[in-house]
Residue frames as a rotation matrix with the C-alpha (Angstrom) as fourth column:
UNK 1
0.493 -0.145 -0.858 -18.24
-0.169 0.951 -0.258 20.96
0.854 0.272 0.444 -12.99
UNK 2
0.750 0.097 0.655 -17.40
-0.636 -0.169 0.753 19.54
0.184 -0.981 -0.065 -9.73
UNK 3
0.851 -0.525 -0.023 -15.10
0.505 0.828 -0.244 16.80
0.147 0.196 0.970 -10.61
UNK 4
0.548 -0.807 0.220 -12.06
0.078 -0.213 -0.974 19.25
0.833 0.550 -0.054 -10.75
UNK 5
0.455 -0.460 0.762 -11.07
-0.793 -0.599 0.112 19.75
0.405 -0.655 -0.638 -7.23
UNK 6
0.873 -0.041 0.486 -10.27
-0.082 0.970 0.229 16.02
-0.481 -0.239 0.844 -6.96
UNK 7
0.671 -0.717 0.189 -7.02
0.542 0.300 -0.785 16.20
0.506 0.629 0.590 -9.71
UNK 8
0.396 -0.769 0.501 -5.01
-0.754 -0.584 -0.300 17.67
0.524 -0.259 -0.812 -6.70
UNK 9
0.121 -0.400 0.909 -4.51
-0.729 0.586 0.355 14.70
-0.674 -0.705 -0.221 -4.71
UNK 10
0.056 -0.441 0.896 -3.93
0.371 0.842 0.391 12.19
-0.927 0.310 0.211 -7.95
UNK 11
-0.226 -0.288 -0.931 -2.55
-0.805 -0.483 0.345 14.45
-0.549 0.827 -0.123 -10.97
UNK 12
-0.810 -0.037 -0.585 -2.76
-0.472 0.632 0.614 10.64
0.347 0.774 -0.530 -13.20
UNK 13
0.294 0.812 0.505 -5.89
-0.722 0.534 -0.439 8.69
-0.626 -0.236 0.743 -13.62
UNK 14
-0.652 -0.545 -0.528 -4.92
-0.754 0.537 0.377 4.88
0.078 0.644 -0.761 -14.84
UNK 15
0.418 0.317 0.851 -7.20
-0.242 0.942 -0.232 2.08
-0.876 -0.109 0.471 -15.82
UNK 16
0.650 -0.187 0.736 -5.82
0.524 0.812 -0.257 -0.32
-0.550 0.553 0.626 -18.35
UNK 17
-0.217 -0.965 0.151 -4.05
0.871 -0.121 0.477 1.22
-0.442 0.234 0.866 -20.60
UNK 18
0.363 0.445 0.819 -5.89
0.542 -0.816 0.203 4.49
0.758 0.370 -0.537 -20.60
UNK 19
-0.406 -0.599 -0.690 -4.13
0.884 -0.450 -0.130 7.17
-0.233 -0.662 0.712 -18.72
UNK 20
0.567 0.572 0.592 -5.99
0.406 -0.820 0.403 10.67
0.716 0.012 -0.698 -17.84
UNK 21
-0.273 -0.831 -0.484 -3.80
0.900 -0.044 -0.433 13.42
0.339 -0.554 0.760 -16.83
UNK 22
0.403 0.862 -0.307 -5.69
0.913 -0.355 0.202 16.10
0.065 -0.362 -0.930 -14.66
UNK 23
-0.066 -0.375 -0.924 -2.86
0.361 -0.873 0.329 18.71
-0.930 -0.312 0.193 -14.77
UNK 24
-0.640 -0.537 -0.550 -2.62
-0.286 -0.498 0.819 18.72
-0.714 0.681 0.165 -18.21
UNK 25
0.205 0.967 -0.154 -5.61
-0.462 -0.044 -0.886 17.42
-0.863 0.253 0.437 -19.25
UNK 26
-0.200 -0.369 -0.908 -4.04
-0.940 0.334 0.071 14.51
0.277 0.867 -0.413 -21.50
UNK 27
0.546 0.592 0.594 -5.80
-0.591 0.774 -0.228 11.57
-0.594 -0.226 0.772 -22.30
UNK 28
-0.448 -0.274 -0.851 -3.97
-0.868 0.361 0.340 8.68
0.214 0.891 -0.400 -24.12
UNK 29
0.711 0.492 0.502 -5.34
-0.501 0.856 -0.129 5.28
-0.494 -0.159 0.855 -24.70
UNK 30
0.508 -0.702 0.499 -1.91
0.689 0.679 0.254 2.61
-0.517 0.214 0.829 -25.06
UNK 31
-0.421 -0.896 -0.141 0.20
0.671 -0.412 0.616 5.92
-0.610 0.165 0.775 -25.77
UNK 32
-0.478 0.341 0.809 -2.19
0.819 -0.159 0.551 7.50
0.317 0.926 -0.203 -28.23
UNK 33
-0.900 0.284 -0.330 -3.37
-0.031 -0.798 -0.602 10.85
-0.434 -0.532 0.727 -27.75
UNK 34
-0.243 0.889 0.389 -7.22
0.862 0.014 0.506 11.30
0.445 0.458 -0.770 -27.78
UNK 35
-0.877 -0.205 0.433 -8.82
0.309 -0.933 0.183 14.69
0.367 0.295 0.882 -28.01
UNK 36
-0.486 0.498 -0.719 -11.37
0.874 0.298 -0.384 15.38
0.023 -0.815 -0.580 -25.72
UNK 37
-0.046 0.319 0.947 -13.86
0.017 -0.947 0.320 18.67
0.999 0.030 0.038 -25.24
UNK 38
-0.601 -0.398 0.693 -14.33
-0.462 -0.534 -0.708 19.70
0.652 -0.746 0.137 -21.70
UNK 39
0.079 0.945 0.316 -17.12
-0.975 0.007 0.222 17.92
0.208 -0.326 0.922 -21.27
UNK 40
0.670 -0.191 -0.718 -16.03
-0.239 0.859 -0.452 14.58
0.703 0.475 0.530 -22.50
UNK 41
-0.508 -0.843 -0.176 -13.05
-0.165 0.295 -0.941 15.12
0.845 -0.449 -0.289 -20.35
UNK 42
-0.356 0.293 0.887 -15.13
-0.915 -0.304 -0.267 15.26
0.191 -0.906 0.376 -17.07
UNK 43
0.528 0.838 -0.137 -17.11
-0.824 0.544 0.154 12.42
0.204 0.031 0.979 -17.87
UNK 44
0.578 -0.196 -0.792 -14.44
-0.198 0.908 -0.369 10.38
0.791 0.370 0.487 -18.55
UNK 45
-0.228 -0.650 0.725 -12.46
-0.488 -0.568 -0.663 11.70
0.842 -0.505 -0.187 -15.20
UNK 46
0.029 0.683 0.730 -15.72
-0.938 0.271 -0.216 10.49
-0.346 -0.678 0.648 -12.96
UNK 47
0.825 0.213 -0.524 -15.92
-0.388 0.888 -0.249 7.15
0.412 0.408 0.815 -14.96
UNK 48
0.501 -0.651 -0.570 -12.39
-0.155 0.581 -0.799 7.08
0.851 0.489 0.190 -13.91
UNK 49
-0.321 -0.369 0.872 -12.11
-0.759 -0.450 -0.470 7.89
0.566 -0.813 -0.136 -10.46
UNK 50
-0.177 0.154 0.972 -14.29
-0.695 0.680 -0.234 4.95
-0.697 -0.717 -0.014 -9.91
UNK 51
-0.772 -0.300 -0.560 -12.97
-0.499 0.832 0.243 1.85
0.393 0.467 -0.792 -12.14
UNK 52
-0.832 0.284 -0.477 -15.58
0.405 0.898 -0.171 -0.89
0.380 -0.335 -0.862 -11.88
UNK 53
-0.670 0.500 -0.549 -17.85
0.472 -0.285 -0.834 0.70
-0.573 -0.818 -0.045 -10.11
UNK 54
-0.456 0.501 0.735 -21.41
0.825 -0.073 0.561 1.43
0.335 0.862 -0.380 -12.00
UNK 55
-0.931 0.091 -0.353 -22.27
0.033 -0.944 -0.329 5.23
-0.363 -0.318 0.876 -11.83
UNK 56
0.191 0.911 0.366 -26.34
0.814 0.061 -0.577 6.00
-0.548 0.408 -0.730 -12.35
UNK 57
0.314 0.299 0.901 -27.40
0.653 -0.757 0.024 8.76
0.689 0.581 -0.433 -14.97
UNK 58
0.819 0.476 0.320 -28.57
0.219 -0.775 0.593 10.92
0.530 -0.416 -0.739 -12.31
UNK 59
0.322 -0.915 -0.244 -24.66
0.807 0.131 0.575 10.50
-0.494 -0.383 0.781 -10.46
UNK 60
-0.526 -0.755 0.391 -22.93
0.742 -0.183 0.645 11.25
-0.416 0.629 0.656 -13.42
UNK 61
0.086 0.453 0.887 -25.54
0.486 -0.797 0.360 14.53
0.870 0.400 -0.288 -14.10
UNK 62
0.914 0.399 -0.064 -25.02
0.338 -0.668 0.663 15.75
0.222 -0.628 -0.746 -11.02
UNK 63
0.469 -0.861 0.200 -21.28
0.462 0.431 0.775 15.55
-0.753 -0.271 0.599 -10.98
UNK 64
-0.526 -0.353 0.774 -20.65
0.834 -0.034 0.551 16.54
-0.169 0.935 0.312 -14.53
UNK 65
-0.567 -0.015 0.824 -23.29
0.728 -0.477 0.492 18.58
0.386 0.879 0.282 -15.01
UNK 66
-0.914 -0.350 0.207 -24.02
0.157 -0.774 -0.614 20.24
0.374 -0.528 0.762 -12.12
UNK 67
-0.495 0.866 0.074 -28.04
-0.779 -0.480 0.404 19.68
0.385 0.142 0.912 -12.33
UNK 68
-0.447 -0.012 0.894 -30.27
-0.654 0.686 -0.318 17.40
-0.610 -0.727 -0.315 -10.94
UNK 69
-0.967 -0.020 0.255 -31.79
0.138 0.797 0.588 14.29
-0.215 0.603 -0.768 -12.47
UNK 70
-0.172 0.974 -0.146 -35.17
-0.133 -0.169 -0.977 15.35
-0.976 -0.149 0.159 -14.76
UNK 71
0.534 0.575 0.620 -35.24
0.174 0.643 -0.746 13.11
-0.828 0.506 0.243 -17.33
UNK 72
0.688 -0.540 -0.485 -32.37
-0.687 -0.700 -0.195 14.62
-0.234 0.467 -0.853 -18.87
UNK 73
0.723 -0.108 0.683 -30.96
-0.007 0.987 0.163 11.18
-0.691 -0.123 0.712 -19.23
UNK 74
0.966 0.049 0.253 -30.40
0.256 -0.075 -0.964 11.76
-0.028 0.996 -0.085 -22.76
UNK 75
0.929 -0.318 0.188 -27.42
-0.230 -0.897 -0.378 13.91
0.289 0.308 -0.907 -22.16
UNK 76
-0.241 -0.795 0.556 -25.39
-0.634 0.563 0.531 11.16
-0.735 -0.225 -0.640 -20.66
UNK 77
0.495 0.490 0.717 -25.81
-0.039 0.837 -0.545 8.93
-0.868 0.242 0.434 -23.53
UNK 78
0.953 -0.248 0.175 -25.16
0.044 -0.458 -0.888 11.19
0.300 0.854 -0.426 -26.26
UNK 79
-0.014 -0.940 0.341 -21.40
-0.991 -0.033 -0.131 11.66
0.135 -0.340 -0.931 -24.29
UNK 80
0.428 -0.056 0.902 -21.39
-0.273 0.943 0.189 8.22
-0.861 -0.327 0.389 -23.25
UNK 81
0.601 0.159 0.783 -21.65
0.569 0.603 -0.559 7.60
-0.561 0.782 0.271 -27.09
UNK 82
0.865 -0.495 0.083 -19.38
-0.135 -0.388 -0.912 10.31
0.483 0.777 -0.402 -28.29
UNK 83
0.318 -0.802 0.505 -16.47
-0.909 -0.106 0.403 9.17
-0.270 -0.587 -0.763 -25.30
UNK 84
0.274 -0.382 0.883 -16.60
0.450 0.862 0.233 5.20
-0.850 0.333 0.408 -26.70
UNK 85
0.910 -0.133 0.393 -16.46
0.402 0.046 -0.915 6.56
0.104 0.990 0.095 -30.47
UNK 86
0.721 -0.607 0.334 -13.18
-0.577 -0.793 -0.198 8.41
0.385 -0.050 -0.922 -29.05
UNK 87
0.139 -0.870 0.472 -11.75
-0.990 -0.138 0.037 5.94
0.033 -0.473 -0.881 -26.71
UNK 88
0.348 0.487 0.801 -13.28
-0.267 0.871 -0.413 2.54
-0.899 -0.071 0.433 -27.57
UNK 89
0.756 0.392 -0.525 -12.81
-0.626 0.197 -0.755 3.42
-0.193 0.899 0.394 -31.28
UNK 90
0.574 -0.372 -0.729 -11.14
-0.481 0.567 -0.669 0.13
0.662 0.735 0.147 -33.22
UNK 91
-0.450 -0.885 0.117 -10.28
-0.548 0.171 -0.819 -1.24
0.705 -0.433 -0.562 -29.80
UNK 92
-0.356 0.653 -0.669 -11.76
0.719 0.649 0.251 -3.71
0.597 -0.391 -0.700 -26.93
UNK 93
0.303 0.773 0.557 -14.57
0.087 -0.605 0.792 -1.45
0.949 -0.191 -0.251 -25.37
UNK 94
-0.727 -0.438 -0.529 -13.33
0.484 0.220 -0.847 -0.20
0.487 -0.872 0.052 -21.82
UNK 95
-0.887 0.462 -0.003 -17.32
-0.269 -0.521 -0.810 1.80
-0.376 -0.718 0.586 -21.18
UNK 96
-0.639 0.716 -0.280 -19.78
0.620 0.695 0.363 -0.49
0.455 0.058 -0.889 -20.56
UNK 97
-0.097 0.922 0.375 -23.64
-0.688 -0.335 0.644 -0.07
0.719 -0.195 0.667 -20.05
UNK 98
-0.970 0.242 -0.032 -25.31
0.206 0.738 -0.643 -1.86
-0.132 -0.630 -0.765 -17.13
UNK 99
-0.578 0.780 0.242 -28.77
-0.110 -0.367 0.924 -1.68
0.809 0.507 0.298 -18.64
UNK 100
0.462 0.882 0.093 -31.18
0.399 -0.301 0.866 0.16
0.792 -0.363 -0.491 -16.49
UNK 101
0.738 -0.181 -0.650 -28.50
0.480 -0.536 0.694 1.36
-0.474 -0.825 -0.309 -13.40
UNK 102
0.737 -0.335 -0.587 -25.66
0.011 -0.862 0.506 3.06
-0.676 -0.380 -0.632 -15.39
UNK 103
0.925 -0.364 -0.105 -22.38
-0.037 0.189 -0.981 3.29
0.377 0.912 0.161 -17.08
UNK 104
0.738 -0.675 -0.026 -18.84
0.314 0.308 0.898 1.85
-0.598 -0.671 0.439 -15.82
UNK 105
0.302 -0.912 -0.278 -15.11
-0.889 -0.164 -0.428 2.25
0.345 0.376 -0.860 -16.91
UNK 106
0.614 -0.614 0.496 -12.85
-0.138 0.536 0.833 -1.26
-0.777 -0.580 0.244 -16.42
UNK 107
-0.566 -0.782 -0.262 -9.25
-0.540 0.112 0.834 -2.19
-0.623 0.613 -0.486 -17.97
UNK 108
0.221 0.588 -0.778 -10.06
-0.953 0.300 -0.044 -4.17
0.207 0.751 0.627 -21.60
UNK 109
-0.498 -0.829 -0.254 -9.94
-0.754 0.558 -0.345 -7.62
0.428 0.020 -0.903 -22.00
């Protein structure tokens, strides 16, 4: 995973009221801790490093998972869909699709 050498120069990742701490790997969302596998945490790291900013599949597989893009699509989705049920759940949705180029992070609201 390639994302990790990046959480020396900004230990806190902040969009809205979701805070991702790279030393310690603590995520909260408005103070709440959410529980994250290793994987989940990357994604959401890269989603967060660029707020706004729509990341393709094939980005966020090479980045995360280390591999290039061969239809493996699938495998961002399935995270995609197990990081909203985690950080979205019973709240306004802060990880949006852009159908057909990707998948963003911005503050709710």
């Amino acid at each position: 995973m390639h994302v990790q050498s990046e959480a020396v120069s900004r230990p806190a990742l902040v969009v809205g009221d979701l805070t991702l701490d790279q030393r310690t790997r603590e995520v909260r969302r408005a103070g709440v801790e959410i529980k994250l596998s290793p994987t989940e945490f990357e994604l959401l790291r890269l989603l967060m490093h660029h707020p706004g900013r729509v990341l393709s599949k094939a980005r966020i597989l090479n980045r995360v998972w280390a591999y290039d893009f061969g239809g493996q699509g699938n495998v961002v989705e399935l995270y995609i869909s197990y990081l909203r049920r985690k950080v979205d759940a019973r709240r306004q949705p802060m990880i949006h699709t852009v159908r057909g180029v990707g998948y963003t992070i911005r503050p709710a609201g």
